[in-house]
C-alpha positions, -999 to 999 in steps of 0.1 A, spaced: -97 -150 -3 -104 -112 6 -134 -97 4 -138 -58 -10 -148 -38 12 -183 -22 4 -192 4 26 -171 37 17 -175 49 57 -157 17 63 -127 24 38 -128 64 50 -121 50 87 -95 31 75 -76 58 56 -81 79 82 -57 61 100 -37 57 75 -19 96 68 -6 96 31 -25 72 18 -54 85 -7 -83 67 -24 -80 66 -62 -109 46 -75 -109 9 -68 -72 13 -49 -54 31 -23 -26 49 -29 10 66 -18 41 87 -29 70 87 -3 103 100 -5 137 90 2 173 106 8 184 89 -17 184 55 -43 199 31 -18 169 42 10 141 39 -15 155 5 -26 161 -8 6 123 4 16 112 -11 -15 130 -47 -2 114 -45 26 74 -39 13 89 -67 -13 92 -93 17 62 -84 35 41 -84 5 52 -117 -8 46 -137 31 8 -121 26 9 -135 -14 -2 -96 -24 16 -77 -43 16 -41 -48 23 -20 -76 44 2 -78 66 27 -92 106 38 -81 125 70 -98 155 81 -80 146 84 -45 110 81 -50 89 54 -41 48 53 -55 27 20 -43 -10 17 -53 -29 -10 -32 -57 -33 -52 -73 -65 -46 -76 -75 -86 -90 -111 -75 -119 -93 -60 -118 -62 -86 -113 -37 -58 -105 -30 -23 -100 -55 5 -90 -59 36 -55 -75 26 -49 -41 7 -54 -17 45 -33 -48 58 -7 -39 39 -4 -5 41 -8 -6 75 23 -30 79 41 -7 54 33 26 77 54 3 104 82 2 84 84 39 83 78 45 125 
């Protein structure tokens, strides 16, 4: 199981390396955008298989060709180390 992640300097680091992603409360957050349906859906598939081989799921929100995922560790109430994880293997997606 994850553990949250208490110290805020240790979160800040992490989004620091982590460009687009914000801190909203107990969860990280990010909007991207797409050139269309097809690319946000197919981008969406993808975080879809990666999230379900880490059993964590995001949350998330698709209009158009825009994409929103928010990043929480509910089983822990808050942030943890499998939400950075994630994001960080969803930034490779993008690069």
């Amino acid at each position: 199981m994850p553990t949250v992640l208490a110290a805020e300097k240790e979160i800040a680091a992490a989004l620091a390396a982590l460009p687009g992603w914000t801190r909203t409360g107990s969860s990280i957050f990010r909007k991207f955008e797409f050139a269309d349906f097809d690319e946000a859906w197919g981008f969406m598939c993808r975080v879809a298989l990666l999230a379900a081989k880490r059993d964590h799921h995001p949350e998330w929100r698709n209009v158009w060709n825009k994409v929103e995922i928010t990043l929480t560790t509910h089983d822990v109430g808050g942030l943890s180390s499998s939400d950075l994880e994630l994001a960080r293997a969803i930034e490779k997606i993008l690069n």
